[in-house]
matplotlib code that plots the C-alpha trace (Angstrom):
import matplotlib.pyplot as plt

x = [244.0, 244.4, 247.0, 245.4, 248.2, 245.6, 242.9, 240.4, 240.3, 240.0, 237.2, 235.4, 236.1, 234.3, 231.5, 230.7, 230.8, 228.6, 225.8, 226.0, 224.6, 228.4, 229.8, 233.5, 236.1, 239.1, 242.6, 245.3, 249.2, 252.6, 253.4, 256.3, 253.6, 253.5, 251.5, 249.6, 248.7, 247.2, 245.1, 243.7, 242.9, 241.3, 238.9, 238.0, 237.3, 234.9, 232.7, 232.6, 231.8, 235.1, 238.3, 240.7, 243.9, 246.5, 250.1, 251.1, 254.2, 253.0, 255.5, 253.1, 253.5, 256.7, 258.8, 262.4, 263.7, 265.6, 262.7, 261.0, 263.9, 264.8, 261.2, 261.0, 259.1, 258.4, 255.5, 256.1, 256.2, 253.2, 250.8, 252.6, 251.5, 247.9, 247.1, 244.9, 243.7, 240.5, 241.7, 240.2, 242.0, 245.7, 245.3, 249.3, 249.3, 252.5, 253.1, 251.7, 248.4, 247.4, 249.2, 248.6, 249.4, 250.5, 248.1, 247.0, 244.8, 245.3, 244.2, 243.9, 243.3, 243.7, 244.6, 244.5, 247.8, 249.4, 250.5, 252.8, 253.2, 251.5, 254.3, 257.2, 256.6, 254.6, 252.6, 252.4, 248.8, 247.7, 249.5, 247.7, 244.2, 244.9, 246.0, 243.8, 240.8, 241.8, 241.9, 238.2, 237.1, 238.7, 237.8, 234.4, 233.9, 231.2, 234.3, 238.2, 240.3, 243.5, 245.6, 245.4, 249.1, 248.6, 246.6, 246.9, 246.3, 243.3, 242.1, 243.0, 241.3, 237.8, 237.8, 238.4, 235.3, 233.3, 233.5, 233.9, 230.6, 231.9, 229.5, 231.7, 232.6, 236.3, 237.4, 240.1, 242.0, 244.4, 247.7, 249.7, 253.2, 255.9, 256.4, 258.6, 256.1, 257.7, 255.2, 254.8, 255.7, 257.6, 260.0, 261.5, 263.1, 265.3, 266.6, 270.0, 270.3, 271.9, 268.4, 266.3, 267.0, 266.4, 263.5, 261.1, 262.2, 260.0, 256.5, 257.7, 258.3, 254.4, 253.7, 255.7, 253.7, 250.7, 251.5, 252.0, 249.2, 247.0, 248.9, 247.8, 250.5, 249.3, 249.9, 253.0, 254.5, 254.1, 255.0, 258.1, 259.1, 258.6, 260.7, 263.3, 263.4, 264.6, 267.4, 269.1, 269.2, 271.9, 270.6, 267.4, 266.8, 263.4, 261.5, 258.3, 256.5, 252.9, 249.9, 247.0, 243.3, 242.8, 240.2, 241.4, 245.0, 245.9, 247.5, 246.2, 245.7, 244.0, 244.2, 242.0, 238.2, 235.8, 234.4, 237.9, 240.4, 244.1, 246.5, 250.4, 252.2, 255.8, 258.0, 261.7, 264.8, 267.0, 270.1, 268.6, 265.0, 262.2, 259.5, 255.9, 253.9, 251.0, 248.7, 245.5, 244.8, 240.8]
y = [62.9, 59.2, 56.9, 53.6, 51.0, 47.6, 47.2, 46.1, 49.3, 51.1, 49.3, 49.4, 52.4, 53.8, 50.9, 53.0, 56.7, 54.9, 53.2, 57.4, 58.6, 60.4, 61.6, 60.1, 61.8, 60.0, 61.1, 58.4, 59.1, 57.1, 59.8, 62.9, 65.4, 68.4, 71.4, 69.7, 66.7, 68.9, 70.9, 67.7, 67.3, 70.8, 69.9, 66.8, 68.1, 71.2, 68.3, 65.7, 64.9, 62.9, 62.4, 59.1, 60.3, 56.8, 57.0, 54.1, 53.9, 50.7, 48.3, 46.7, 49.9, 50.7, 48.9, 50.5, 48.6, 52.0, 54.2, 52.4, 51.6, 55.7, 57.5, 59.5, 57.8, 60.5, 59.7, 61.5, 64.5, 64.4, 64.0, 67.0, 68.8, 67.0, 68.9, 72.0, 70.7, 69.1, 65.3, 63.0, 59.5, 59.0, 55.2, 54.3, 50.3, 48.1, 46.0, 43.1, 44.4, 45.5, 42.3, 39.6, 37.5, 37.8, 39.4, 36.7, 39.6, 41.1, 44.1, 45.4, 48.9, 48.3, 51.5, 53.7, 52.0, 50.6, 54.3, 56.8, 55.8, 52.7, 51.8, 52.7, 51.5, 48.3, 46.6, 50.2, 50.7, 47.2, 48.0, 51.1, 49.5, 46.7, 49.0, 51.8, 49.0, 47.4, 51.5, 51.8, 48.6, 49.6, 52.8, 53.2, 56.9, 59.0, 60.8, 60.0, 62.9, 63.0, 65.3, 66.1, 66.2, 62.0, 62.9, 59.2, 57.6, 59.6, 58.4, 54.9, 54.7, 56.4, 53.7, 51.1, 52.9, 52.5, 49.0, 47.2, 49.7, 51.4, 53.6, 56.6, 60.0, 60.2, 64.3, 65.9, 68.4, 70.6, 70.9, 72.3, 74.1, 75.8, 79.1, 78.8, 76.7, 73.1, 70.8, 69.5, 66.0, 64.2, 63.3, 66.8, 66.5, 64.0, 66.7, 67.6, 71.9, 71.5, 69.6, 71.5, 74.3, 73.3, 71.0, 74.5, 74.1, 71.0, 73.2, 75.6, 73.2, 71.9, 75.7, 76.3, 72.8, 74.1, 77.7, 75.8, 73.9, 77.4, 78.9, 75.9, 73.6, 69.8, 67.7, 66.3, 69.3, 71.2, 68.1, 67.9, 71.7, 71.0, 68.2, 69.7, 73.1, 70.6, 69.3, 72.5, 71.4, 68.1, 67.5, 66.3, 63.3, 63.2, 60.0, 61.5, 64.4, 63.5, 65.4, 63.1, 63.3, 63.9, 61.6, 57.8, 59.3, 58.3, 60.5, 63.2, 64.4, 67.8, 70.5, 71.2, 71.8, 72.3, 69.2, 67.6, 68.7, 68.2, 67.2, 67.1, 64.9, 64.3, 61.8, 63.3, 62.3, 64.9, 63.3, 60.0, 61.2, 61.0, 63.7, 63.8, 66.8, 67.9, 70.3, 70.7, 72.5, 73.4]
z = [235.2, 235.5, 233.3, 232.6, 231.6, 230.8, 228.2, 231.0, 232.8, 229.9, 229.0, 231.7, 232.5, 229.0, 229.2, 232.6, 230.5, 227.5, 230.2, 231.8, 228.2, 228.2, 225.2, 224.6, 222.3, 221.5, 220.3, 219.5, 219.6, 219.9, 222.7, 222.2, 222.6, 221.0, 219.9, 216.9, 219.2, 222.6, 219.9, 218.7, 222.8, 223.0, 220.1, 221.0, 224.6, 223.4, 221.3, 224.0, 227.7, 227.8, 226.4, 226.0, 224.7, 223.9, 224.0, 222.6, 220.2, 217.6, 216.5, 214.0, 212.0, 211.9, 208.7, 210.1, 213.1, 213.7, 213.5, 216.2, 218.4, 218.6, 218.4, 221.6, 224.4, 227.0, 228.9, 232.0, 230.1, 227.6, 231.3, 232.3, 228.5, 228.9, 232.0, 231.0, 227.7, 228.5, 228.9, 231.2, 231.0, 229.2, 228.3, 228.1, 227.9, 227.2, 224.0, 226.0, 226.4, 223.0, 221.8, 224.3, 220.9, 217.6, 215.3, 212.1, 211.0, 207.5, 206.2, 202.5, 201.7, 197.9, 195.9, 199.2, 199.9, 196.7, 196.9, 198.6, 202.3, 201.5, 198.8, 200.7, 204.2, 203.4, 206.5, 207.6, 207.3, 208.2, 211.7, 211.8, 211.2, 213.6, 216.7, 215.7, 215.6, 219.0, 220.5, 219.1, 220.9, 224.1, 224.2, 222.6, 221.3, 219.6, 217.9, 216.8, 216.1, 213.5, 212.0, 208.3, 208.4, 207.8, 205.0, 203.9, 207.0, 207.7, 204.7, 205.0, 208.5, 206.7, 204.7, 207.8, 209.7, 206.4, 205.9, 209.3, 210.1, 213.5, 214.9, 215.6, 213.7, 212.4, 212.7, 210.9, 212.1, 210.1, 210.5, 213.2, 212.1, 213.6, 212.8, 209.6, 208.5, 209.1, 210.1, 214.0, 214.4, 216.8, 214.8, 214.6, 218.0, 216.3, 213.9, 214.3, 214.0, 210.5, 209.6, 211.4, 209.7, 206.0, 207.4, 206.4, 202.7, 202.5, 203.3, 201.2, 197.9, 198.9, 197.8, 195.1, 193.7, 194.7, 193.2, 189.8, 189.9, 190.5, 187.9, 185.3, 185.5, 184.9, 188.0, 186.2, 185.3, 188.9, 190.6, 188.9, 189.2, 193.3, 193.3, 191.3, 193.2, 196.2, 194.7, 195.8, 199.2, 199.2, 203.0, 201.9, 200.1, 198.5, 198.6, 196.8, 196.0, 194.4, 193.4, 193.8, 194.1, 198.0, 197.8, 196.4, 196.7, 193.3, 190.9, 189.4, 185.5, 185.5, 187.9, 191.0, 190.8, 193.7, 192.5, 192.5, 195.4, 194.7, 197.7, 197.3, 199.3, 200.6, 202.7, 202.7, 204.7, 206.8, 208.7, 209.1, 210.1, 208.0, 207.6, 205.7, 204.9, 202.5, 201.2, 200.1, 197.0, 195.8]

ax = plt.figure().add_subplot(projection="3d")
ax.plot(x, y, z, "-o")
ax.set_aspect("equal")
plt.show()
């Protein structure tokens, strides 16, 4: 399995694949591998000829200096993880190559992001379209692959493919959890043991909300009975806990319909790490 550092190889190399008729799957990461991210690999490898994974930690989306200074960079081990799964190029270029210059580019998701992540980590998702569009260009696949666990992002990047026309299928992927039901992220290896071991409690207030809701709680009412049942735990500070339409993302008045999926969202703080999570509820 080959580790392309420069956009040009990259590009050529999948300019080659696409003139062969091959069938390129693509599965972008910052890196700090885990089990959510090499069953995103596996998919994408039964559906396609090919697969590009990136490993590429973005500085145009991160809003906390902190955040990006300490996420995990651990190359050498995530080709070790890749080996087995299906992956046929790790594309793993500097901050000079995907940003030869500064970016002037803008984007503007409008209500997609005047909300949740969007609202509390702004410029987020315009670094996420920019290096997510510059990945598409460079690596030129029939199919992306992202985990619902960014429920928004996913979202937000569906409405990037829709309007700047790219030909290429976006899959989602459900989530990946340990076994008391936190969600995989890379982020967890940041958690200190005292964190780590309320970090479940968040999953489990995304089902007592969803419980309510089933129950015939309004949105309101269900999403404050999660957010409450948290306060019992002083290690985590809540930063939101919304029940919004899972398609526009903004918030919702009645319950769930088959005609009208719900999804509950959260971004929480444990010992100075921050966390996101979500469920779906039809």
């Amino acid at each position: 399995m080959e580790i392309l550092e420069t956009a040009a190889a990259l590009q050529t190399l999948t300019e080659t694949w696409r003139r062969e008729g091959r069938r390129i799957g693509f599965v972008p990461t910052m890196g700090a591998l885990h089990e959510g991210h090499l069953q995103l690999v596996r998919t994408a490898a039964a559906e396609n000829d090919v697969v590009v994974v990136s490993i590429f930690v973005n500085p145009t989306q991160f809003n906390n200096a902190d955040d990006f200074k300490f996420y995990p960079r651990t190359l050498e081990s995530d080709a070790a993880l890749l080996q087995g799964t299906g992956a046929t190029v790790i594309f793993a270029p500097s901050v000079e190559q995907m940003y030869p210059r500064p970016s002037v580019v803008r984007f503007d998701f409008g209500p997609l992001e005047r909300v949740m992540e969007g609202a509390k980590r702004p410029g987020h998702f315009n670094g996420v379209a920019t290096v997510v569009s510059k990945l598409f260009h460079l690596s030129r696949p029939h199919q992306a692959y992202f985990g619902q666990k960014d429920w928004q992002q996913v979202a937000v990047v569906q409405q990037l493919l829709a309007d700047l026309s790219f030909d290429l299928k976006l899959v989602s992927c459900p989530t990946i959890r340990e076994e008391d039901g936190l969600a995989m992220s890379s982020r967890n290896r940041r958690l200190r043991p005292e964190a780590r071991a309320v970090a479940p409690r968040l999953y489990e207030a995304l089902q007592l909300t969803a419980a309510a809701l089933r129950e015939g709680l309004s949105p309101g009412e269900a999403q404050q009975q999660g957010a409450e049942w948290l306060q019992q735990f002083p290690d985590i500070e809540l930063e939101y806990l919304e029940v919004a339409d899972a398609q526009t993302l903004q918030p919702a008045w009645a319950g769930p319909s088959a005609e009208q999926p719900l999804v509950i969202c959260l971004a929480a703080w444990l010992g100075g790490v921050r966390l996101i999570d979500n469920v779906l509820v039809e």
